[in-house]
C-alpha positions as CSV (number, residue, x, y, z in Angstrom):
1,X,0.0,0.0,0.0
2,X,1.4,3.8,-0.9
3,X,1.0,6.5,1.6
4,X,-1.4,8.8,0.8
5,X,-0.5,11.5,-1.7
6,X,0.1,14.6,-0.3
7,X,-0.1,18.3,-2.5
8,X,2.9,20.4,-2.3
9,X,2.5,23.3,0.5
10,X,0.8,26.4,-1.1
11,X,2.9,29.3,-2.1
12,X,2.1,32.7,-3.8
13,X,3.3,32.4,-7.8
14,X,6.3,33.4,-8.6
15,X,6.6,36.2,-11.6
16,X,8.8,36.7,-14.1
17,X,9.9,40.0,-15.9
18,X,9.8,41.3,-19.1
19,X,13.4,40.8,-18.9
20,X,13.2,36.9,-17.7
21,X,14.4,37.5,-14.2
22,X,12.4,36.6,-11.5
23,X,10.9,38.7,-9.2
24,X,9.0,39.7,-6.3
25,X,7.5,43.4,-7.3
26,X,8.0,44.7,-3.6
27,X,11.7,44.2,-3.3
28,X,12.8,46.1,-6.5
29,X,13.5,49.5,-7.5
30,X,12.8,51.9,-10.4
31,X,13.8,50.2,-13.5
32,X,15.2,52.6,-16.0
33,X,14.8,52.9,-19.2
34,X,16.9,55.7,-21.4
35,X,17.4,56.7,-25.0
36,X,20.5,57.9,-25.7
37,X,22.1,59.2,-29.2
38,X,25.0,57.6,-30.7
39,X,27.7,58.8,-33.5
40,X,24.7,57.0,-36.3
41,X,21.3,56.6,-34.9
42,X,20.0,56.2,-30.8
43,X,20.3,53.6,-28.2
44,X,17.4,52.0,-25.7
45,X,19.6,51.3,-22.8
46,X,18.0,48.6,-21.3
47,X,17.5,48.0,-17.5
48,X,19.7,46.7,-15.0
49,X,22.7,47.0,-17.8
50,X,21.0,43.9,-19.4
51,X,22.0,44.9,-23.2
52,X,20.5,48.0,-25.6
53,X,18.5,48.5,-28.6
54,X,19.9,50.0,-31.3
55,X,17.4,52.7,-33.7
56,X,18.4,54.5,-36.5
57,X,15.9,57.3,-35.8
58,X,15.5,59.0,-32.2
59,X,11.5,58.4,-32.8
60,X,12.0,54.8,-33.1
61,X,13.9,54.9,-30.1
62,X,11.5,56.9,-28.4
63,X,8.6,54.5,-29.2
64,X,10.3,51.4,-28.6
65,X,11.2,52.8,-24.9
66,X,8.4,53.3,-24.1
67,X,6.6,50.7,-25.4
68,X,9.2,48.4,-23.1
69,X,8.5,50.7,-20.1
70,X,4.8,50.3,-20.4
71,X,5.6,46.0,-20.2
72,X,7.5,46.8,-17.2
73,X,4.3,48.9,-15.8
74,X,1.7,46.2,-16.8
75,X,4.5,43.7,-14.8
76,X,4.0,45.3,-12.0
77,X,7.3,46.9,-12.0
78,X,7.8,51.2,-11.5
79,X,10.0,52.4,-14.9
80,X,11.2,55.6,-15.5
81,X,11.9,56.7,-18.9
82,X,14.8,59.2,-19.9
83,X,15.4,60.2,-23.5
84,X,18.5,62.4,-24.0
85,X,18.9,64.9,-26.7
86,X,22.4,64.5,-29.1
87,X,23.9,67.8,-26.4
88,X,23.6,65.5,-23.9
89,X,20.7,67.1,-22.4
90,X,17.3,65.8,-21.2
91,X,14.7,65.8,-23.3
92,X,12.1,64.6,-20.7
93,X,11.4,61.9,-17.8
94,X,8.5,60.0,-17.8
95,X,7.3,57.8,-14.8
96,X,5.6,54.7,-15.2
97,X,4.2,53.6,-12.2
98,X,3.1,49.6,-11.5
99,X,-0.3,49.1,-12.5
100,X,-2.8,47.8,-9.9
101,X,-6.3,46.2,-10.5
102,X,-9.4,47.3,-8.5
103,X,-8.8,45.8,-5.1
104,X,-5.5,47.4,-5.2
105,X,-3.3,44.5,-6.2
106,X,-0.5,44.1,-8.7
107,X,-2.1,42.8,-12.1
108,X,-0.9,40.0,-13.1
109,X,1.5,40.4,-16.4
């Protein structure tokens, strides 16, 4: 005779980023996402030093960033957006705050 089968002790799901890293959303930071330009076309620097994108237009950039900061959002993970200008200055900051459903808990991605 087996011994009775037993299911495994209940847990809460573990996510994962956009990125593939797991995570648990209360325990990170601000991810950051920034355009930069370069000598021929822009950069999307990615977060945590993970890799870039590279654009040949700034708008491409621009759209891509923030396309990839919205996923972050919807993860339930706070981005900020910074696109730089080709003096080196900032063109703008935009937050992207986690997204919570109507009880006030992360949405799931």
């Amino acid at each position: 005779m087996s011994p009775p089968r037993t299911s495994p002790p209940r847990t809460s799901p573990q996510r994962t980023s956009p990125l593939g890293a797991s995570l648990d959303a209360r325990s990170v930071g601000t991810r950051e996402v920034t355009v930069t330009p370069l000598d021929v076309g822009w950069a999307v620097g990615l977060p945590d030093g993970v890799g870039e994108m590279l654009f040949q237009s700034g708008a491409a950039a621009e759209a891509a960033a923030r396309r990839l900061a919205q996923r972050l959002s919807h993860a339930g993970l706070p981005a900020k957006l910074v696109v730089r200008l080709r003096d080196g200055s900032v063109a703008g900051r935009f937050l992207f705050p986690p997204r919570l459903d109507a009880d006030g808990a992360l949405q799931a991605a």
